[in-house]
C-alpha positions in Angstrom: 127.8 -95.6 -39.2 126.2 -93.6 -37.0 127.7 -95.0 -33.6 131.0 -95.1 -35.4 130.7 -90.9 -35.6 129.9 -91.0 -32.4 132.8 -92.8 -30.8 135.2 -90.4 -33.2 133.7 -87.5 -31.8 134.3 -88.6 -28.6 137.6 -89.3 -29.1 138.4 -85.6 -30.5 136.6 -84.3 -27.2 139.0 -86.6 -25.2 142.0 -85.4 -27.3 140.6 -81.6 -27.3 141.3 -81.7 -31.3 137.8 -79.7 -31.7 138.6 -77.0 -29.8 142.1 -76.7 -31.4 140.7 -76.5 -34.6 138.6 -74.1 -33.8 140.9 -71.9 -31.9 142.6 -72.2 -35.4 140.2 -71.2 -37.9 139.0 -68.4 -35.5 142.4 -67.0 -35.5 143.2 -67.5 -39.1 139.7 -65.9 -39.9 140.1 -62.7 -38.3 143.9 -62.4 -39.8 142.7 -63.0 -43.2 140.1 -60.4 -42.2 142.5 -58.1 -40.8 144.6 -58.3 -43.9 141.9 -58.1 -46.3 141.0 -54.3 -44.6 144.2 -52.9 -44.6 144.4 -53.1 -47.7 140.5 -52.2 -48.9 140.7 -48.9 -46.2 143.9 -47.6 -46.5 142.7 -45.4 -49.2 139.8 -44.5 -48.1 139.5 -40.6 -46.9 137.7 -40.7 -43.5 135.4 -37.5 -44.5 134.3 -39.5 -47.6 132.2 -41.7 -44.8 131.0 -39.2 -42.9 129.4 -37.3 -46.2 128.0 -40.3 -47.0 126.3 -41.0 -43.3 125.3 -37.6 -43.5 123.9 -38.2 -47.3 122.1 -41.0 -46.7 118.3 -40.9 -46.9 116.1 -40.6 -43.6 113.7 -42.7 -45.1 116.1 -45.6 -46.0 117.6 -45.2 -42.4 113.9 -45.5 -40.6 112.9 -48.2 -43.0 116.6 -50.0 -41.9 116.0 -49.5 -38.8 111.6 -51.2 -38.7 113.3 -53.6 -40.6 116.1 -54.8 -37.7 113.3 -54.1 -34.9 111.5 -56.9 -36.9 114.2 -59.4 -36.8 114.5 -58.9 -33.1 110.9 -59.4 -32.6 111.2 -62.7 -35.1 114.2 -63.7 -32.8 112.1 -63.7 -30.2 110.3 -67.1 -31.3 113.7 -68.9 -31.4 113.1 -68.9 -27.4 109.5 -69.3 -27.7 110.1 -72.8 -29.7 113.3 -73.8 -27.6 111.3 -73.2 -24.8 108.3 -75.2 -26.0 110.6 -78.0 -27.6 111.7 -79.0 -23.9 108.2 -79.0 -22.2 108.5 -75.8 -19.6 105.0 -74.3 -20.9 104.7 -72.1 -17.7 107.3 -69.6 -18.9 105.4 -66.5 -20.4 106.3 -65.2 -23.9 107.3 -61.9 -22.3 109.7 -64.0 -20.4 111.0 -65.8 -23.4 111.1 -62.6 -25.8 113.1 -61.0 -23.0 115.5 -63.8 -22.4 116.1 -63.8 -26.6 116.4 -60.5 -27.2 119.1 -59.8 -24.6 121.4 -62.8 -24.8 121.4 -62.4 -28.2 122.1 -58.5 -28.3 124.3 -59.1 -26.0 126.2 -61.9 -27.2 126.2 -60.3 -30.6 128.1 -57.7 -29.3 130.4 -59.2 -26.3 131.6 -62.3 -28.4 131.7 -66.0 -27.5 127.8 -65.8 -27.7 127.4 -69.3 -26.5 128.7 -68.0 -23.1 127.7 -64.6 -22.7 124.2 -65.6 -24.1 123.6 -68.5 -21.9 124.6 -67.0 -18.8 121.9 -64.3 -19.3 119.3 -66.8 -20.0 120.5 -68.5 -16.9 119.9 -65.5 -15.5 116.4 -64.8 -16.5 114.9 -68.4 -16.5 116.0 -69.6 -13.2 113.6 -67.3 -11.4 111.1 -69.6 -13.1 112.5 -72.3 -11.9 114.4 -74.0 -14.7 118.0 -75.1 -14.3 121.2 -75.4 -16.3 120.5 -78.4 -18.4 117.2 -76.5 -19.4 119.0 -73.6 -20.2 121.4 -75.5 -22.2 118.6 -77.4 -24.1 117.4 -74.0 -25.1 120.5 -72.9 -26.4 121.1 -75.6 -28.2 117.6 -75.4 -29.9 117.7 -71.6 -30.7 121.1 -72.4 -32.2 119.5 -75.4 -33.9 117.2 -73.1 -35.6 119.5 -70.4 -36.4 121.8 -72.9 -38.2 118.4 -74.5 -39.8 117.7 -70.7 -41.5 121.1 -70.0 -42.5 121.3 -73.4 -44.2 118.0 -72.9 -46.1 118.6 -68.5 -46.9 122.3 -70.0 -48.5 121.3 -73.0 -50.2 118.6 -71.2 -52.0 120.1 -68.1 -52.2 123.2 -69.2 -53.9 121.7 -72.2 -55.9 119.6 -68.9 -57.3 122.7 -66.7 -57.7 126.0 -68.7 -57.3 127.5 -65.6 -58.9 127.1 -63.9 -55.2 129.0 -66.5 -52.8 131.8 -66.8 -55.4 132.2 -63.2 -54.5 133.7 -64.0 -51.4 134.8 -68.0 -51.7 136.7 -67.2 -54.9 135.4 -70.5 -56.1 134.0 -71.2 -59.8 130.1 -70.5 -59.9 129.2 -74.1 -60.8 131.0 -75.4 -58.0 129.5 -72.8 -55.6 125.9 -74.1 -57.1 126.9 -77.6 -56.6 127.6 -76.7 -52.7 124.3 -75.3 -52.6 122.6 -78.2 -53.9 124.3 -80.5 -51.2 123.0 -77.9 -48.5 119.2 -77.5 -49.6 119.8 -81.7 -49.9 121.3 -82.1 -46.7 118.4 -80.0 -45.2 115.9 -82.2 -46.7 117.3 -85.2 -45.7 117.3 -84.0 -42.1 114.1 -83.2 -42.5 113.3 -86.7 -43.3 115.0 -88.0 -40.5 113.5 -86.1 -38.4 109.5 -86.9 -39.4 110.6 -90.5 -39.5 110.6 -91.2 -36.2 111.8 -89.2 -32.4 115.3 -88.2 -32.5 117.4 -87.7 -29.3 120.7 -86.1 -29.1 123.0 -86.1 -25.7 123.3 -88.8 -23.6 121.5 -89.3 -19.7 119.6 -85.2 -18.2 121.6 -83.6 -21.0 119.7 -85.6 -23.6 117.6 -83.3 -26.2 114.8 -84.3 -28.4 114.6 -83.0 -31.4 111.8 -81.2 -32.8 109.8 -83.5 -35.4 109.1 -82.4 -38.9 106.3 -80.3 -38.9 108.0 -78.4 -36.4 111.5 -78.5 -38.0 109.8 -76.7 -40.8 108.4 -74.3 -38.2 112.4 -73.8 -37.2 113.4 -73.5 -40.7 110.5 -71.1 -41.5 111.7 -68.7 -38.2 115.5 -68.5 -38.9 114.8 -67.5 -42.7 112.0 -65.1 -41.5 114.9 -63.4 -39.2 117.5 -63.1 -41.8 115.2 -61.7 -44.3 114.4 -58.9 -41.9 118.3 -58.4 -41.1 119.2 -58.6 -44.6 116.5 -56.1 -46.0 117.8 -53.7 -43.2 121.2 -54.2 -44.6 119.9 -53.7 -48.6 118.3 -50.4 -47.6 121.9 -49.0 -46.1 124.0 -50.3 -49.1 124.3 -47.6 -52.4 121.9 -47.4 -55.1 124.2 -48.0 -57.5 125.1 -50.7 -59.2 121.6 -52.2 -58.4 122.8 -56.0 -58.1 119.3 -56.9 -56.5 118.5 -58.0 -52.9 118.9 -61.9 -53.7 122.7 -60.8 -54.3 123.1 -58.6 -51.4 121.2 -61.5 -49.2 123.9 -64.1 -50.3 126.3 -62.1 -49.5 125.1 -60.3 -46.0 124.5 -64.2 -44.6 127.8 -65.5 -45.8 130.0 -62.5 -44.1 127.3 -63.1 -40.7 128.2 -66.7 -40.5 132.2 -65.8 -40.9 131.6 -63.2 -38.6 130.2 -66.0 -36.3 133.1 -68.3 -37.2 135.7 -66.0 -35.8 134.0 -65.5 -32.5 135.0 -62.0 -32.3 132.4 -59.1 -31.1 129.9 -58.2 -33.5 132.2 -60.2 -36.2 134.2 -57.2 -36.2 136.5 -57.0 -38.9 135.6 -60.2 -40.4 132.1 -59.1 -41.3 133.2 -56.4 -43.0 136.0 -57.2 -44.8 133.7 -59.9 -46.2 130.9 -57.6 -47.2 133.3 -55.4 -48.9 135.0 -58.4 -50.7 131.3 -59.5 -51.8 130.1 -55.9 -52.7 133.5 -54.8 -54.9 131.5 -53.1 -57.2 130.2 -50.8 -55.0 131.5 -47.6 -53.9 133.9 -48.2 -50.7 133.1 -45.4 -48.4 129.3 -45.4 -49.4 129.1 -49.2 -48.6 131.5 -48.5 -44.9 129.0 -46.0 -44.2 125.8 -48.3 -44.4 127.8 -51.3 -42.6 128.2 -48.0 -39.9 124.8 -47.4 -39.9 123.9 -51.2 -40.0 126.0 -51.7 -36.8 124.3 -49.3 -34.8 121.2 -50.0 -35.7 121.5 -53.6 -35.3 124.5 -53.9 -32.6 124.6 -51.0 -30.7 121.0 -50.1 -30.2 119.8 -53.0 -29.0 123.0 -53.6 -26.7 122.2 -50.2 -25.2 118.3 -50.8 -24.5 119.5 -54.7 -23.3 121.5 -53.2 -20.4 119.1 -51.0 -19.9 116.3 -53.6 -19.2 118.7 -56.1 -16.9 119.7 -53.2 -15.4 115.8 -52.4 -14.5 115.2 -56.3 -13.9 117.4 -56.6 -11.6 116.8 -53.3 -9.7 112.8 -54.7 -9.4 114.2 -58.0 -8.1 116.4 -56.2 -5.3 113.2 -54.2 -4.4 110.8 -56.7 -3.7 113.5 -58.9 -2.2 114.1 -56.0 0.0 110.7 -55.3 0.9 110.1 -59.0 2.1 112.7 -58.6 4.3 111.4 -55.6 5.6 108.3 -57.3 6.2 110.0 -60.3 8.1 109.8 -59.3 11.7 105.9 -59.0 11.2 105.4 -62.3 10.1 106.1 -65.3 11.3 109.0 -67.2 9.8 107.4 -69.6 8.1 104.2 -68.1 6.4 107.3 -65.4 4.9 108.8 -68.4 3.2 105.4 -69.3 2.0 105.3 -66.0 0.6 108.5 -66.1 -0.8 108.0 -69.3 -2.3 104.5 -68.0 -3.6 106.0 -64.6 -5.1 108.8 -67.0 -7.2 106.2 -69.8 -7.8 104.1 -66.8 -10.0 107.3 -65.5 -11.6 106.6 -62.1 -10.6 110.7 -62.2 -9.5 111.1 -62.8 -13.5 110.2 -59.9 -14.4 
């Protein structure tokens, strides 16, 4: 069964079918979104927002704001792992944390996160030697274990509360629960598969093997540690009333991420939002726009900002040292400068 899924996914690759069909349900997700917020906004008195961003607590917008610098720092371990996973131990975690927390800022906020993401982790790790099939290994497994999370915060959240995905879906609770069921199944038996024996996925250098089960767990332990943060930060910038709980706000907050994700547009703009206000109806409009303002610069902007700021920095060091061993080529003889330069990358100091 397994090869026979195999040679059909091949065959779509050969006929480009998957990336039609994504093309299509990215487009048709942010039109649905689109639609969906002209017609939730068009009422909505600009001032109204502002009153509320201005009403809104300190406290709750500090308290936001520890919470998203705590999902960042969590985030940081999906490189840490991924990094781990493929065997390149000499990378530092100050390396790793860097190389998560600005491909992921930045793809967040840029779109097509694959692309964007992975070419600044190219960026970063390749000063320590590792190449693009390593790079793409890492991507893979930091995607593996943000998918892992999301499938274990949903399928608990809404086998808890199927009342909160049927929100958005539209779909009878029961069958919502059902769905949930066949996720936190589907993650199990993964998990099985896993512990049975080595898995490999990819075929010849691109070939990836797949972290066992005690460290799958690990995975799935990371991702729902991250959207727990990002979710609480959400919950603390959402109105007080009606209280509907966190569970309910979770639910919802991961279900309008992943469409977000789906539609590959910056940030989920649009799409994340029209979903959270689809899930969150009974909640005051221009309240609710206000924390999802708030949320977005505390969670998008901000970090984008300090990202730049850091590459910008990196990259400044790099050209500095590089310029000063240049400077210091007519001293030396040819070869003991390559020594040194070879030295200088060999103890990542260019990685910085």
């Amino acid at each position: 069964m397994l090869e026979a899924i195999r040679r059909a996914t091949s065959f779509l690759r050969q006929k480009q079918v998957l990336h039609k069909l994504g093309v299509l349900i990215s487009v048709t997700v942010i039109a649905v979104a689109c639609y969906v917020l002209y017609h939730m906004l068009r009422g909505i008195d600009t001032n109204e927002v502002i009153d509320a961003i201005k009403g809104t607590e300190p406290r709750r917008i500090a308290l936001a704001a520890l919470f998203v610098a705590a999902g960042y720092f969590t985030l940081t371990f999906y490189d840490w792992f991924a990094v781990r996973a493929i065997g390149q131990h000499h990378v530092p975690y100050r390396i790793r944390a860097l190389a998560a927390f600005t491909s992921y800022s930045i793809g967040h906020n840029v779109g097509a996160s694959v692309f964007t993401g992975g070419a600044v982790r190219y960026r970063i790790y390749s000063a320590w030697g590792l190449n693009a099939i390593d790079v793409a290994k890492i991507c893979f497994l930091a995607g593996l274990t943000f998918w892992l999370g999301n499938a274990a915060v949903l399928g608990l959240g809404i086998a808890y509360h199927p009342e909160a995905a049927a929100a958005i879906d539209q779909l009878p609770a029961w069958l919502n629960r059902v769905a949930a069921f066949g996720i936190l199944i589907a993650l199990v038996g993964y998990v099985a598969w896993v512990w049975a024996q080595p898995r490999g996925v990819g075929r010849g250098p691109w070939t990836v093997t797949l972290p066992g089960g005690p460290l799958t767990l690990l995975q799935i332990a990371i991702g729902i540690v991250d959207l727990g943060f990002c979710a609480l930060a959400m919950y603390m910038l959402v109105p007080d009333e009606p209280d509907i709980g966190f569970v309910v706000v979770a639910v919802i907050f991961v279900s309008a991420t992943l469409l977000g994700f789906a539609s590959h547009s910056p940030g989920g703009l649009g799409v994340f939002d029209a979903a959270m206000l689809v899930g969150l109806w009974q909640m005051d409009r221009a309240e609710l726009l206000a924390g999802m303002l708030l949320f977005r610069v505390l969670y998008y902007i901000g970090p984008f900002v300090i990202s730049v700021i850091l590459l910008t920095l990196r990259e400044i060091i790099i050209g500095a040292r590089s310029k000063r061993l240049r400077d210091l080529a007519p001293v030396a003889d040819p070869e003991p400068r390559h020594e040194a330069a070879v030295y200088v990358r060999e103890r990542g100091d260019t990685g910085t």
